[in-house]
N, C-alpha and C positions, 0 to 999 in steps of 0.2 A: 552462465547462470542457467540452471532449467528448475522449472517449474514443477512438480507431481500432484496430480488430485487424487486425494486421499480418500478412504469411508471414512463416517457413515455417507451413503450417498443419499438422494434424499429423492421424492416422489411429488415434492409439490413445489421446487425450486428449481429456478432453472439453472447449467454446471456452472456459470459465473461464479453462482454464490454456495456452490462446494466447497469442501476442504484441500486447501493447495497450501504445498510445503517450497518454498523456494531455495536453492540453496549452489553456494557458487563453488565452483571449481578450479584448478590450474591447469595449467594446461597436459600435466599428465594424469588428470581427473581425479585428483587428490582433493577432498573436500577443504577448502579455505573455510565457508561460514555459513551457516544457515542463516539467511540475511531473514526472512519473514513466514511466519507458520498465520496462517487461516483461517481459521473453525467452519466451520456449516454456521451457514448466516440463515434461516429459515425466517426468522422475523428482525424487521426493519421498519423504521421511521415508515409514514407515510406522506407520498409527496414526490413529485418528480425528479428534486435536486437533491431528498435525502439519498446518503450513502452509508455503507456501513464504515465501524467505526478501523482505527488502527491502520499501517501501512497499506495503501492501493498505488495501482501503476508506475510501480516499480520499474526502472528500466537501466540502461547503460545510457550514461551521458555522451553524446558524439561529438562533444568539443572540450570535453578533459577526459584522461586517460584513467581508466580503473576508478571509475564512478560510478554512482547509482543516484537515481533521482526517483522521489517517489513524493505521496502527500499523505499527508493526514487529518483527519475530518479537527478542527478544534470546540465546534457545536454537538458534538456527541453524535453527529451523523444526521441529525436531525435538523429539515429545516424552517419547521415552526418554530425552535429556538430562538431566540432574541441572540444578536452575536456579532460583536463588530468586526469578526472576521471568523471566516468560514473554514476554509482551508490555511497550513500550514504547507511550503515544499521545501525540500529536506536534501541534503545531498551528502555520501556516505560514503568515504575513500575505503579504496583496500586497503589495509590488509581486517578491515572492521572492527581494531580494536578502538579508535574514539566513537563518540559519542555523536549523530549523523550531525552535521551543522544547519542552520535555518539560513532557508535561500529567499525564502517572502513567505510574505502571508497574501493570502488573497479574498476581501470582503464580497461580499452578494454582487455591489454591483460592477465587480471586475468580471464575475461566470457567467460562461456564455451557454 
């Protein structure tokens, strides 16, 4: 899997929340799937736990083979929302055609 930060770039964000294209390959660099596209996040929730919203920390799982593990905000990122749970984590076999499966959810007072 690699990552690309894409334009527009931005002047009052920091490159976290640029535009990155993730997309996975085989091993003889043949594109399999554009697993998560990004946008320019310049405005966000306000507040230490808010995140933006849609697919974050995406990664390869190191105890199943041809995984990905990522979350998803299910308060809209935001965490002055009222919300019995915060996050959703997701996990998402090759060859990416189903549907990623829900591995938990995790309310307020599980994040650390």
């Amino acid at each position: 899997m690699a990552s690309v930060i894409k334009k527009p770039f931005s002047y009052i964000v920091p490159l976290s929340r640029f535009p990155v294209t993730s997309t996975v390959y085989d091993m003889k660099g043949n594109t399999v799937k554009v697993v998560n596209e990004v946008p320019l996040n310049e405005i966000m929730p306000k507040g230490f736990s808010s995140v933006r919203t849609g697919k974050r920390n995406m990664a390869w799982r190191s105890d199943a083979p041809a995984t990905l593990v990522f979350a998803e905000a299910l308060d809209g990122g935001d965490q002055s929302k009222a919300a019995e749970y915060r996050d959703e984590i997701f996990t998402w076999e090759v060859p990416f055609t189903a549907a990623p499966k829900s591995f938990s959810k995790q309310n307020k007072d599980m994040m650390v």
